[in-house]
C-alpha atoms as one frame of an Amber mdcrd trajectory, in Angstrom:
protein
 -11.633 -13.301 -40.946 -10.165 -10.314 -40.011 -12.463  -7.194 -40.598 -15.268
  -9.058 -39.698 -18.068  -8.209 -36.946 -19.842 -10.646 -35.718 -23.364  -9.636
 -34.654 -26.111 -11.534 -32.440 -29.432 -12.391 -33.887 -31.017 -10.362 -30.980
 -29.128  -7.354 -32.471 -31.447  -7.344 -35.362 -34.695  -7.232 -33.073 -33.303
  -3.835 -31.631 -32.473  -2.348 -34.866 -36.336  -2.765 -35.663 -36.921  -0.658
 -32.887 -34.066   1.862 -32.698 -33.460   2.441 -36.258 -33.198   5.434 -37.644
 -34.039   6.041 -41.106 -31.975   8.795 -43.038 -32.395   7.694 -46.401 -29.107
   8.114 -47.385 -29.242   9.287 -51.846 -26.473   6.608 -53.371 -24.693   7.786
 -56.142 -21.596   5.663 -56.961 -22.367   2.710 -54.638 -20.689   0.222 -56.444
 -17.123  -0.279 -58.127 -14.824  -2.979 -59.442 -10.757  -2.511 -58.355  -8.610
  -1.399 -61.608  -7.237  -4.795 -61.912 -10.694  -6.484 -61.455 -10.199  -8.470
 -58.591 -11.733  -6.632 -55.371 -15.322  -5.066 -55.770 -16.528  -2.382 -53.424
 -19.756  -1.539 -52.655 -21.561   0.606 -49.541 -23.780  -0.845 -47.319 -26.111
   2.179 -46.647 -27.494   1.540 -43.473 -25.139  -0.180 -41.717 -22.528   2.321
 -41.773 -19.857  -0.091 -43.779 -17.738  -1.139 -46.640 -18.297  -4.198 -48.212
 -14.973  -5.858 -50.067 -15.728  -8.381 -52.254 -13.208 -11.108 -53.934 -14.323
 -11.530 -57.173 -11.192 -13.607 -58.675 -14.351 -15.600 -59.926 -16.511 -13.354
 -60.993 -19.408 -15.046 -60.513 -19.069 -15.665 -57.275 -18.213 -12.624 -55.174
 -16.919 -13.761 -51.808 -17.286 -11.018 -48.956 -13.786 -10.455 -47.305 -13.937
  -7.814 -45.421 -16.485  -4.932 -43.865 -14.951  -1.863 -42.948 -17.246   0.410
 -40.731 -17.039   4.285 -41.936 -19.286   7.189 -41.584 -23.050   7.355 -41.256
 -24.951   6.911 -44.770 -22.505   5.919 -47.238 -23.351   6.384 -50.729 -20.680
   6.458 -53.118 -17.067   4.795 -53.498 -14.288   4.931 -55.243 -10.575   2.980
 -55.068  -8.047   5.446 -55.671  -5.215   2.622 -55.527  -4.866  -0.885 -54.711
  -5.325  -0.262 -50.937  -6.483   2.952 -50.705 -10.573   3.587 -50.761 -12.207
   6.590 -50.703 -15.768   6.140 -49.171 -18.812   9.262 -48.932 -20.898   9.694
 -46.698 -23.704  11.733 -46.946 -25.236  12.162 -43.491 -21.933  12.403 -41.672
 -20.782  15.322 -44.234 -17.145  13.625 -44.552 -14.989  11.477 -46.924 -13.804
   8.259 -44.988 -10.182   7.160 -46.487  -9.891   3.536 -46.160  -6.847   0.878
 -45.885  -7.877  -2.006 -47.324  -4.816  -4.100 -46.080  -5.365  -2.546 -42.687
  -9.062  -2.819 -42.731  -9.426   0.151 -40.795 -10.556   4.439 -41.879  -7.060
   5.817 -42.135  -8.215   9.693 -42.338 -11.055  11.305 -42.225 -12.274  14.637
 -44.751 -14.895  16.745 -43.896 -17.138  17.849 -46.376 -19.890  20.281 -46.097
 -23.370  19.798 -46.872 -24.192  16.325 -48.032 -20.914  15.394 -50.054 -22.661
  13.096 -52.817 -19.150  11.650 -55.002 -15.739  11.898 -55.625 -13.602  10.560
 -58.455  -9.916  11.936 -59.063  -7.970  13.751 -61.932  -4.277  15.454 -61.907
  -3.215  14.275 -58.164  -6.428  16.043 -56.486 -10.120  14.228 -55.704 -12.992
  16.033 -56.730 -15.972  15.764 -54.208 -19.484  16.985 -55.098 -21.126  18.649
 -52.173 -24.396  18.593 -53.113 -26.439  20.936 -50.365 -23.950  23.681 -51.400
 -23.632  23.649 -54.673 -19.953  23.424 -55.040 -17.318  21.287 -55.672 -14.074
  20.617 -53.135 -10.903  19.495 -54.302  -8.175  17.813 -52.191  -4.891  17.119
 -52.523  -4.785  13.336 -52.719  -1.403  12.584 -51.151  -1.679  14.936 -47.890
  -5.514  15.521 -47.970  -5.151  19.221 -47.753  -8.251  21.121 -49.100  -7.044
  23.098 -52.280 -10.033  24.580 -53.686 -13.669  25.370 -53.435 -15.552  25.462
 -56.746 -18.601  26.981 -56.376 -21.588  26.033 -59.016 -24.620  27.065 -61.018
 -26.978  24.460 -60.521 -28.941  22.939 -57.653 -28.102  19.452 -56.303 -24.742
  18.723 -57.726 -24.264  14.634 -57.092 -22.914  12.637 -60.128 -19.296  12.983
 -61.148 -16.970  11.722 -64.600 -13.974  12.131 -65.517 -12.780  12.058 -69.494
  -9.781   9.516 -70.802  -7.258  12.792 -70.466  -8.088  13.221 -66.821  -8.237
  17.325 -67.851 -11.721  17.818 -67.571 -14.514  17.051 -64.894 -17.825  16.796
 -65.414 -20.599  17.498 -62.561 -24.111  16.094 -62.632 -27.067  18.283 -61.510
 -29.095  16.120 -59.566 -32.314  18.534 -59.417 -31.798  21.095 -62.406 -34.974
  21.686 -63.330 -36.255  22.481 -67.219 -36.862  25.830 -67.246 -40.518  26.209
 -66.517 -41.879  28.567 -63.864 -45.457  29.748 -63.194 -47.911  32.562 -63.950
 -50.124  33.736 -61.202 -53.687  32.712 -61.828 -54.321  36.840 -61.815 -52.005
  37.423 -64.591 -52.945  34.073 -66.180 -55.179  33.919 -69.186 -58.870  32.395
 -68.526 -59.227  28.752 -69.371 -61.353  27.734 -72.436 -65.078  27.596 -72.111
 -66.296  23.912 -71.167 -67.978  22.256 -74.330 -70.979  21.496 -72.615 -72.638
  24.903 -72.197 -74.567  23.643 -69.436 -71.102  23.412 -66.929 -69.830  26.778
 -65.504 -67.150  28.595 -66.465 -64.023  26.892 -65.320 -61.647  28.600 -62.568
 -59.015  30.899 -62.973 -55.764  28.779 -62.556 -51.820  29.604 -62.924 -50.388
  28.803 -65.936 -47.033  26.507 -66.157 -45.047  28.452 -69.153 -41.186  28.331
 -70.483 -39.225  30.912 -68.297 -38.315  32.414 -71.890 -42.315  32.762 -73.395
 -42.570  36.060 -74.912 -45.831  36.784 -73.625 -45.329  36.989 -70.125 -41.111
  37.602 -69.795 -40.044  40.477 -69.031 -44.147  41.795 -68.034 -45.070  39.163
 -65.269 -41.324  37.219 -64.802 -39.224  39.296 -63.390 -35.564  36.864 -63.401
 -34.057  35.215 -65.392 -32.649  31.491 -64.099 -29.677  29.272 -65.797 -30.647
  26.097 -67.329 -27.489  24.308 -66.139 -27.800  20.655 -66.258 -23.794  19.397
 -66.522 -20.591  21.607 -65.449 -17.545  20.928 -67.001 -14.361  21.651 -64.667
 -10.845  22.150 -65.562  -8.858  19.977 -63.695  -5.481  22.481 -63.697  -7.282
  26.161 -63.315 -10.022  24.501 -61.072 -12.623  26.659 -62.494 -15.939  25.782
 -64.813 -15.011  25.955 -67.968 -18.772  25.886 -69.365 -22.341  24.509 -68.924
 -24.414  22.353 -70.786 -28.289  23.093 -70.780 -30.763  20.690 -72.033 -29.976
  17.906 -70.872 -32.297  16.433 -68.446 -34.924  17.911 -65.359 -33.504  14.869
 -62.629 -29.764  13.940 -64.081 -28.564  11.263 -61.956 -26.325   9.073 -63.539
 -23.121  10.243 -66.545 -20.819   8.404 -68.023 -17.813   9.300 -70.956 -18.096
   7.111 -73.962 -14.422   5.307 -75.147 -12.837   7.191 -78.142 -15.352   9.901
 -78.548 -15.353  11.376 -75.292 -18.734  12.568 -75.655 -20.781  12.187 -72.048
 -23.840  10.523 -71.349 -26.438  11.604 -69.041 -29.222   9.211 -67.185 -32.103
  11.653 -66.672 -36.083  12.306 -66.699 -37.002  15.136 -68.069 -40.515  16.588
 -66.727 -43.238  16.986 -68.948 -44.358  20.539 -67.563 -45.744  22.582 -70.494
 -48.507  19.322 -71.494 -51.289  20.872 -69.731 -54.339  18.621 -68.234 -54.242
  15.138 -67.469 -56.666  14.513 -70.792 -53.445  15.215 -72.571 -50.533  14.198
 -70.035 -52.452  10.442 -69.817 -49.919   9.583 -66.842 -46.739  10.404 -69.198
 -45.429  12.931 -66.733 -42.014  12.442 -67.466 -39.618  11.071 -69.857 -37.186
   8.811 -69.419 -33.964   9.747 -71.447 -30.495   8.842 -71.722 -28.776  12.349
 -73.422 -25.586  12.210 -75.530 -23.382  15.585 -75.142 -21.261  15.950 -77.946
 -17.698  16.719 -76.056 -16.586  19.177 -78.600 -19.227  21.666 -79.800 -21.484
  20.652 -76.205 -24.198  19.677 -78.859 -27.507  17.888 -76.497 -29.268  15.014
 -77.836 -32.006  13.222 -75.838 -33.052   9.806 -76.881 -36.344   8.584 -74.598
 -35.620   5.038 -73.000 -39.398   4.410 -74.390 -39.343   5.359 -77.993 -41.611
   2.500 -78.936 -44.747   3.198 -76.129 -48.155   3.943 -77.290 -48.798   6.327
 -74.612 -52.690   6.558 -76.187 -53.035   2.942 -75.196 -54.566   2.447 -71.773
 -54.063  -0.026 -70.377 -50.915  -1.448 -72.089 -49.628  -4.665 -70.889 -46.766
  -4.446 -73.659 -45.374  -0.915 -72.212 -45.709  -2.374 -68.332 -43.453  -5.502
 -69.365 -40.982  -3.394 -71.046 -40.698   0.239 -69.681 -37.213   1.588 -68.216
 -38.203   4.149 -65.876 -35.904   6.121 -63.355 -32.915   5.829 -64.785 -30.138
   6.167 -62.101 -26.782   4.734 -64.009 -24.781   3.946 -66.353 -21.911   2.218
 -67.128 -19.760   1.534 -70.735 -18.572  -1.380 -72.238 -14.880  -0.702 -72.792
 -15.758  -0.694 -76.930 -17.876   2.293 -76.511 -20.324   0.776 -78.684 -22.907
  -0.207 -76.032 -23.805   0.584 -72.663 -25.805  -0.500 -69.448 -28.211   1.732
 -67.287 -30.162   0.811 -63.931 -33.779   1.728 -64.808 -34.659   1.996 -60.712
 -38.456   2.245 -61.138 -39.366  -0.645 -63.119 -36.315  -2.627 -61.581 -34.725
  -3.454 -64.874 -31.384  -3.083 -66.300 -31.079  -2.115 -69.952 -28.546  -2.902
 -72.440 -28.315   0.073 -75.069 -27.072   1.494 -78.170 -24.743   3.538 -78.015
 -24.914   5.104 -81.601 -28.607   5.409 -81.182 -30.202   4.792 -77.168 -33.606
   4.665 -78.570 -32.649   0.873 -79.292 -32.740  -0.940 -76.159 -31.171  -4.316
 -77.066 -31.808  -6.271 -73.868 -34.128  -6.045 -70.843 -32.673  -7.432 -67.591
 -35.006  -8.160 -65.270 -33.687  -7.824 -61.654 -36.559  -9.262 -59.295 -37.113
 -12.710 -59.321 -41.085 -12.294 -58.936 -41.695 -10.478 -61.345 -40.237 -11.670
 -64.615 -41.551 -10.415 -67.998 -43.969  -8.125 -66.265 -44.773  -5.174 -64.244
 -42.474  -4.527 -60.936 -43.260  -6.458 -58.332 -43.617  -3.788 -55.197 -43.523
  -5.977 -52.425 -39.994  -7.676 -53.289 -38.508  -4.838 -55.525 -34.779  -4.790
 -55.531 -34.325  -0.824 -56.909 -31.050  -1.266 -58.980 -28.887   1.770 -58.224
 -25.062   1.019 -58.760 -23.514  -0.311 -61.966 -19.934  -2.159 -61.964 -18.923
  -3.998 -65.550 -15.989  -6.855 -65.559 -16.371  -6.921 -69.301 -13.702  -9.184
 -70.016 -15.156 -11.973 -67.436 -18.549 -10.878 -69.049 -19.816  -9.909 -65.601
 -22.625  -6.990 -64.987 -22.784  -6.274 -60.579 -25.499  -4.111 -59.556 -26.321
  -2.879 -56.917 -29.272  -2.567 -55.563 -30.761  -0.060 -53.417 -33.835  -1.159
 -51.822 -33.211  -4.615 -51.371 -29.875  -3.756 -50.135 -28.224  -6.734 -52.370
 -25.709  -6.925 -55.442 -27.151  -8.980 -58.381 -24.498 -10.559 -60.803 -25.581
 -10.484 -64.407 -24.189 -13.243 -67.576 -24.150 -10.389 -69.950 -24.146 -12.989
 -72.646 -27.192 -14.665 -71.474 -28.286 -11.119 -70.466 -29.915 -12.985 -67.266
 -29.544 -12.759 -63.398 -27.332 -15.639 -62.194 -27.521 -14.834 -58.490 -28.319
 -12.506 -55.853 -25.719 -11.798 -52.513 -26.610  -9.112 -49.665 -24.465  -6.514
 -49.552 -23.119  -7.131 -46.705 -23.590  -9.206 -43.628 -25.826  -7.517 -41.546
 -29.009  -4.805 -42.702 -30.449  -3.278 -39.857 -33.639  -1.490 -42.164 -37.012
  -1.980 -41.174 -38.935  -4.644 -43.591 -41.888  -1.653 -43.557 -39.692   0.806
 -44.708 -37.805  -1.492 -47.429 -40.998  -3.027 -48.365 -42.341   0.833 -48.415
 -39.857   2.142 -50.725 -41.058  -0.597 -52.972 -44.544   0.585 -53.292 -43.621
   4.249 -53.881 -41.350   4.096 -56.598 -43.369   1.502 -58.619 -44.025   2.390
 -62.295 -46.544   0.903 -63.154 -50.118   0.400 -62.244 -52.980  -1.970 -63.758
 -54.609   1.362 -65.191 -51.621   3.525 -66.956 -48.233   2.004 -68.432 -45.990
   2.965 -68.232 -46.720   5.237 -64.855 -43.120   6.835 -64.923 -41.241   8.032
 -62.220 -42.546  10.401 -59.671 -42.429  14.104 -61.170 -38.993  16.230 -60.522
 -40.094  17.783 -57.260 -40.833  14.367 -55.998 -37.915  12.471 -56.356 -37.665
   9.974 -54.172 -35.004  11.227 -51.612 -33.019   8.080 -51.312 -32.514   7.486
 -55.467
């Protein structure tokens, strides 16, 4: 079929030598068509779009792959033929024809463009290395603006039912913590046992804002800006919302209320000692901003965990951890999110996220209990058909899409992504064993701490 490369098996022996590994950070990997019959989804390391058909949904047929630029990691149709495609290490926006098969223009976008999504005739791309936002013109692909931002790693983008507003995830906001030198630090406690020396003089992790030490010891002041709102007609911020999350990866507008939701973890930084941290580092968190007031409400993913429990079987068979997207049903009354680390997909609450009413397991080996390293699939992307009561994910690791019976709430198959993955089984199988959550010690073992996110999530 036309669009279509054909590839030899000795092709795949080369790539094992020759290929190189960029680790491309998906973001919007994965989307359905507005009329629900064409599904789109990068294939990372090959370079390509993937076109589904998915007139049955639940059985995607690969129609076309459309080679773009180097690391794709987010799409997004803009019309029936027209696809706009990201990609991160080649720092441009590929525009695709899907009738043609074929890049019909190509944006440049400096450093690391991360999505786009469009409002009021322009596209919005987050370029995540610079901390800014570029708009273009979507009918002659001029560049009209340059919005520069207050945050570090902007990556995530949503746009509300009005198409007025923008909103801009920070990928790597922090949560307001910063450190005291161990000379201006107080000493630590005297050891119990009076036999034991004094202990060392350490730094101290504080809030940027504690009295004690700001303005004497910490001399700036830093924004805790975790979501930017953007006004799609003046092209300026129109406000920030702090408190949100440390890693935000993943927002989404609820139907009717408008209010966003935020996929984040937010790091743990002011529990001192690992007596008292007991391998909770971070918490997992889905946070609802109220649209009007910008009112921050974090719910933790794990509400229900006995984090004094060591081991705890129950927390490794149910813990979302790494939560990378989300996606609404159209009712606004529930929604889905791709817990990455322990390679499930979670069914929430919408009116309160602390109830989790389904657990999805995504890898076949490892049903009903911890992630399975080895053959973790690391879903990413979230696309919902809810009419044909059809979940796709996407998922990054295993480089595959998994179709989900969201009445049965149960994996009915797995596809690749596309027809050809030229990654390493070390480095897929790799990525497995770094972002697993849990271990036979600690449950849950939650995501790696803020300044060591993995760089491909």
């Amino acid at each position: 079929m036309h669009g279509f490369v054909r590839r030899a098996p000795s092709v795949s022996v080369f790539a094992q030598n020759s290929y190189v590994n960029f680790e491309g950070k998906q973001t919007s990997p994965l989307r359905l068509s507005a009329d629900g019959t064409r599904l789109f989804a990068v294939n990372t390391p090959d370079a390509r779009l993937s076109v589904f058909d998915v007139s049955h949904p639940s059985n995607p047929a690969l129609i076309a792959e459309i080679p773009v630029g180097v690391e794709p990691v987010s799409v997004n149709p803009r019309t029936a033929d027209e696809i706009w495609v990201v990609n991160e290490v080649s720092d441009s926006i590929s525009i695709v024809s899907l009738s043609q098969r074929i890049v019909t223009d190509t944006l440049y976008v400096k450093d690391e463009p991360a999505d786009v999504v469009f409002a009021g005739g322009k596209a919005f791309v987050t370029a995540a290395r610079k901390n800014q936002v570029i708009v273009f013109d979507v009918t002659n692909h001029t560049q009209l603006a340059t919005i520069p931002l207050l945050g570090e790693n902007p990556r995530a983008l949503a746009v509300n039912a009005g198409a007025t507003k923008v909103y801009v995830a920070f990928a790597l906001s922090g949560n307001h913590t910063t450190l005291i030198p161990a000379t201006n630090a107080p000493a630590q406690s005297p050891p119990t046992n009076t036999n034991l020396p004094a202990p060392p003089q350490v730094s101290l992790i504080v809030d940027a804002t504690n009295s004690t030490y700001y303005p004497s010891f910490i001399k700036y002041t830093m924004p805790d800006n975790d979501v930017a709102e953007i006004d799609v007609t003046s092209l300026t911020v129109s406000r920030y919302f702090p408190g949100v999350g440390t890693v935000n990866l993943g927002l989404a507008v609820q139907p009717g209320s408008g209010d966003l939701f935020v996929a984040n973890t937010d790091a743990r930084n002011l529990i001192h000692f690992e007596p008292n941290v007991r391998s909770h580092a971070v918490d997992n968190r889905v946070s609802r901003i109220t649209i009007g007031p910008g009112a921050v409400t974090p719910f933790d993913l794990n509400a229900t965990i006995d984090y004094a429990i060591l081991p705890n079987l129950a927390a490794k068979t149910n813990a979302l951890t790494q939560p990378a997207a989300l996606v609404f049903d159209p009712s606004g009354s529930f929604f889905y999110v791709a817990a990455f680390g322990s390679d499930r997909v979670a069914k929430v609450d919408a009116s309160n996220p602390t109830n989790i009413l389904a657990r999805i397991e995504i890898c076949p080996t490892a049903i009903g209990s911890a992630a399975d390293p080895r053959h973790k699939r690391g879903p990413r992307g979230l696309a919902l058909n809810a009419g044909a009561q059809r979940l796709y994910v996407l998922n990054r690791i295993a480089n595959s899409i998994s179709i989900i019976d969201t009445v049965a709430n149960a994996v009915l198959k797995e596809i690749p992504t596309g027809g050809f993955d030229p990654t390493p089984t070390v480095i897929r199988q790799g990525r497995g064993f770094f972002t697993t959550p849990n271990s036979p010690a600690t449950a849950p073992w939650p995501a790696p701490p803020a300044t060591s996110m993995p760089k491909w999530i």
